[in-house]
C-alpha positions as CSV (number, residue, x, y, z in Angstrom):
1,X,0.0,0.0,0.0
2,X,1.4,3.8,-1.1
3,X,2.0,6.0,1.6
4,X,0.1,8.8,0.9
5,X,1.3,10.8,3.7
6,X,4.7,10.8,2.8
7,X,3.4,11.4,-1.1
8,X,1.8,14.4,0.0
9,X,4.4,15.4,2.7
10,X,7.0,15.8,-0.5
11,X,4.6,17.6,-2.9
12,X,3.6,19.8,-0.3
13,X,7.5,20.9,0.2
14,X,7.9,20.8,-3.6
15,X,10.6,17.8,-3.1
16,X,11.6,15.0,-5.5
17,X,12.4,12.0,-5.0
18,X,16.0,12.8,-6.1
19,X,15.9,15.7,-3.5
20,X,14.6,13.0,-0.6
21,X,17.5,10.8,-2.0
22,X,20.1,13.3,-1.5
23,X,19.2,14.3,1.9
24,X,19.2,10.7,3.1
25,X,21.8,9.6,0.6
26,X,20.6,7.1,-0.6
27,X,19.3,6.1,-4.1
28,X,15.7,7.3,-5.4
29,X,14.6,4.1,-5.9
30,X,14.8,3.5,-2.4
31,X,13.0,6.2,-1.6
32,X,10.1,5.2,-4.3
33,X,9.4,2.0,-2.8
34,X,8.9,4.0,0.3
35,X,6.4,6.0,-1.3
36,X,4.5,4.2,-3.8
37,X,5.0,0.2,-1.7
38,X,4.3,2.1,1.9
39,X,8.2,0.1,3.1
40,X,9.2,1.8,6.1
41,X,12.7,3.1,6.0
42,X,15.2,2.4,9.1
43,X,14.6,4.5,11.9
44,X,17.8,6.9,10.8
45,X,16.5,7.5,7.3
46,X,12.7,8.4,8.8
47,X,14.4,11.0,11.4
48,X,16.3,12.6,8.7
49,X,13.4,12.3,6.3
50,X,11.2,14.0,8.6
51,X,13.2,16.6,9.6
52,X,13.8,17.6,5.9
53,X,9.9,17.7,5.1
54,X,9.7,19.3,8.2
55,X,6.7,16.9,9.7
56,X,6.5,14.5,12.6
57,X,8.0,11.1,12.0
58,X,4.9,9.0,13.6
59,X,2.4,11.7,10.8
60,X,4.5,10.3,8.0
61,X,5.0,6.4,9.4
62,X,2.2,5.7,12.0
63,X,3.2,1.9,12.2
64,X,5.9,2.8,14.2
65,X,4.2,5.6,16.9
66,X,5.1,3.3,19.9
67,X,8.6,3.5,18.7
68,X,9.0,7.0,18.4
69,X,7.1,7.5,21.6
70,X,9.7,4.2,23.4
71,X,12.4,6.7,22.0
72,X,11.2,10.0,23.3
73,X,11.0,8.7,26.5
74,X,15.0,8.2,26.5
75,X,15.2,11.8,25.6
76,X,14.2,12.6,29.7
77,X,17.5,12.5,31.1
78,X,15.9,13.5,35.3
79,X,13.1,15.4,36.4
80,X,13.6,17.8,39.5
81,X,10.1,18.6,41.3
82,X,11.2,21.9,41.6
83,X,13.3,24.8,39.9
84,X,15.5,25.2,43.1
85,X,16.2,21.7,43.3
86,X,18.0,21.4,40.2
87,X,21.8,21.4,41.9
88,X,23.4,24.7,40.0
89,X,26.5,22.4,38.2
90,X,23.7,21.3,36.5
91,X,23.3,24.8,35.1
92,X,26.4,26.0,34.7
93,X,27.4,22.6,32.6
94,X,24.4,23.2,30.4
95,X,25.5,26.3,29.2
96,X,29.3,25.5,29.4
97,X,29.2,22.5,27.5
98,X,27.3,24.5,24.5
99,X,29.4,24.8,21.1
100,X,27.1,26.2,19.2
101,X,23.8,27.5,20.0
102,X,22.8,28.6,24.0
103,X,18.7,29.5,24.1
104,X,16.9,31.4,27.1
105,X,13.2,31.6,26.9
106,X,11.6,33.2,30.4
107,X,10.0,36.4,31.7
108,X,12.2,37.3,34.0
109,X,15.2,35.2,34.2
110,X,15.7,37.2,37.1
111,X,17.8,34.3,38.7
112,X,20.2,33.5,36.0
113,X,21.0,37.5,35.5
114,X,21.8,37.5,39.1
115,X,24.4,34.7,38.5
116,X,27.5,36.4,37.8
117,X,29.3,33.3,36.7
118,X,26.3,32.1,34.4
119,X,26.6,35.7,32.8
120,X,29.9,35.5,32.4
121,X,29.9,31.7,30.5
122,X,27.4,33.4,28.3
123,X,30.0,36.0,27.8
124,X,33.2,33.9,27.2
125,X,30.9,31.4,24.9
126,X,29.7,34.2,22.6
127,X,33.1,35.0,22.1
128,X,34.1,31.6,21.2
129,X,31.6,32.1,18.8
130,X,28.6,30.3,20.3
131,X,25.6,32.0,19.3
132,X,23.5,33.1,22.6
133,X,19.7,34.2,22.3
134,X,17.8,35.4,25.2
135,X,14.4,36.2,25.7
136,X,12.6,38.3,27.7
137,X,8.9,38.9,28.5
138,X,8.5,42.3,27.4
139,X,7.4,44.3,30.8
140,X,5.1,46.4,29.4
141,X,2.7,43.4,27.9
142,X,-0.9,42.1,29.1
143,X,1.0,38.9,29.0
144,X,3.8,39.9,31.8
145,X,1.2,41.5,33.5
146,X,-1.0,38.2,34.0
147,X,1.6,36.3,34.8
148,X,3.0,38.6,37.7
149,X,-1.0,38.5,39.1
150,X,-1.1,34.6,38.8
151,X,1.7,34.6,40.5
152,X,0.5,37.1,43.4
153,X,3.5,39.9,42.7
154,X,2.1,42.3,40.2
155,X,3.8,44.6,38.7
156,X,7.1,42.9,40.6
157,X,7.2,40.7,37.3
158,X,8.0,43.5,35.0
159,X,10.2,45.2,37.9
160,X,12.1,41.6,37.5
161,X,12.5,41.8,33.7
162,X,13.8,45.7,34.3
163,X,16.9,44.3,37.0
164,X,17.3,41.2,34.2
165,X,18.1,43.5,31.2
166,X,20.0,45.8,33.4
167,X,22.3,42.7,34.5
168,X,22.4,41.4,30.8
169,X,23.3,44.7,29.5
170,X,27.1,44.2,29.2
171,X,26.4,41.0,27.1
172,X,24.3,43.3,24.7
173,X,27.4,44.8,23.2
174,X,28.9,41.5,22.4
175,X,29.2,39.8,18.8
176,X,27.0,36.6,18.9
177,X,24.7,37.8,21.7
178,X,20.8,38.8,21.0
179,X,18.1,39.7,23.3
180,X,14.9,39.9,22.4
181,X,11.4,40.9,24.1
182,X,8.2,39.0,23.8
183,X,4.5,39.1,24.9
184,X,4.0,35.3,24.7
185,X,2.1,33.5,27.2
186,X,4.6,30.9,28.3
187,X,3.4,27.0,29.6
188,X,7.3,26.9,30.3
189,X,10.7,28.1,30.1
190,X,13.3,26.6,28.0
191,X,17.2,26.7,28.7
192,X,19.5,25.0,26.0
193,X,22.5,24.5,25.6
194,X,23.2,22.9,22.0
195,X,20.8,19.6,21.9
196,X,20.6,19.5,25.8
197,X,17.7,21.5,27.6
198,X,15.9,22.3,30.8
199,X,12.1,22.9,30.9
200,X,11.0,24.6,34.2
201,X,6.7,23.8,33.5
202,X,4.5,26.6,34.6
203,X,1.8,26.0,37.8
204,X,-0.5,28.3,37.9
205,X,-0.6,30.5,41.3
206,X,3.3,29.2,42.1
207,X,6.5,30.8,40.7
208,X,8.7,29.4,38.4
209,X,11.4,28.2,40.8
210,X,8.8,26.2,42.8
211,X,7.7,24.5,39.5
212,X,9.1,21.1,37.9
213,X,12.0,20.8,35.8
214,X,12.7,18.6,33.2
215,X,16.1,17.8,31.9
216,X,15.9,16.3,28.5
217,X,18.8,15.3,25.3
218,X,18.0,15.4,21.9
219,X,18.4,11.5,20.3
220,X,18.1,10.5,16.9
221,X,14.2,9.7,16.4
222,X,12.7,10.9,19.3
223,X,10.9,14.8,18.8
224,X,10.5,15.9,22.9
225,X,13.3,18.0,22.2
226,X,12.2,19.1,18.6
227,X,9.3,20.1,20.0
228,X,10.5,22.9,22.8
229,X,12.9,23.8,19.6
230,X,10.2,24.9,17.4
231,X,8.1,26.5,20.5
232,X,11.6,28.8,21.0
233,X,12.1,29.7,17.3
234,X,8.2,30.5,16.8
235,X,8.8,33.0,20.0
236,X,12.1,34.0,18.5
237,X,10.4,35.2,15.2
238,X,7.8,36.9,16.7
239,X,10.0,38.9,19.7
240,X,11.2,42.6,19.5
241,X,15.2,42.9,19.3
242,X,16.3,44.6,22.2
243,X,18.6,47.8,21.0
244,X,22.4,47.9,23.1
């Protein structure tokens, strides 16, 4: 039977089969009898596949939804039941251990900006050519606003963004750094460090730091991690650059 899914997956991105070939590298042929005999590639071939039609693995290959779900699960590394129990090495190696791309997502951050040694990794890392993005809640949005009454501070969560982008100011004049301000409501914030991240979950009525944590690492198949990616960058695109 033809997979219709993955038929309409390619047409949809405007992708031959020579251009599905070449991404996976192997030869079109292969890549027809996935296609138009519904044979499931190997579990490497469907990850790349998928990422290069940019859909979900289990939308283009249901058969194997337990599998991808089995391997998502090993992309949960520990769960902390709160912020302030995640031991601060565990920051400090997230960001460290970054190459190439460090991510903040938050409203305040307030806790980070106040950690002079996490600022100054950030610092150090741009320089080595990491690229570091950082995003704010803007402190003048309805969404900031909300969040500091569910919280029970008020206008304290835009006061905590102001002492943030005071702190991060000196990383504003550095090559690789960005900061950016958004009026997102956020279920969580998301710290990454190349394919590693943290995910501090919202509760509603609690701060941040009294809130679970979940450490998770991106492997081959699994799309936990793909899926806090693309919740960053759709935040990203949609955020106002903060001017040095």
């Amino acid at each position: 039977m033809a997979n219709e899914r993955l038929r309409a997956a390619m047409l949809e991105r405007g992708a031959s089969l020579a251009d599905v070939a070449a991404a996976v590298e192997v030869d079109p042929k292969t890549v027809e009898r996935w296609v138009t005999q519904g044979r499931v590639p190997y579990r490497r071939h469907r990850f790349i596949v998928a990422g290069f039609l940019g859909m979900e693995e289990a939308y283009l290959w249901p058969e194997v939804r337990d599998q991808v779900a089995a391997v998502s699960e090993s992309e949960l590394v520990t769960l902390y039941p709160h912020r302030w129990a995640v031991p601060r090495d565990a920051w400090g190696h997230l960001f460290s251990s970054a190459n190439q791309e460090i991510g903040v997502l938050v409203y305040s951050g307030l806790f980070l900006a106040e950690d002079t040694g996490i600022v100054r990794t950030f610092a150090s890392k741009a320089k080595a050519g990491v690229r570091v993005r950082i995003l704010f809640g803007d402190p003048k949005s309805a969404e900031v606003a909300q969040r500091g009454a569910d919280e029970g501070i008020g206008d304290g969560m835009g006061a905590r963004i102001m002492n943030s982008l005071v702190l991060f100011r000196p990383l504003m004049k550095l090559e690789n750094v960005e900061i950016r301000l958004h009026g997102t409501v956020l279920y969580n914030s998301i710290y990454r460090g190349d394919d590693q991240l943290l995910i501090n979950t919202h509760v509603y009525g609690q701060p941040a730091s009294n809130a679970p944590v979940l450490h998770l690492r991106q492997v081959p198949g699994g799309d936990m991690v793909a899926t806090y990616l693309e919740s960053f960058e759709s935040v990203w695109e949609s955020a106002a650059p903060v001017e040095s």
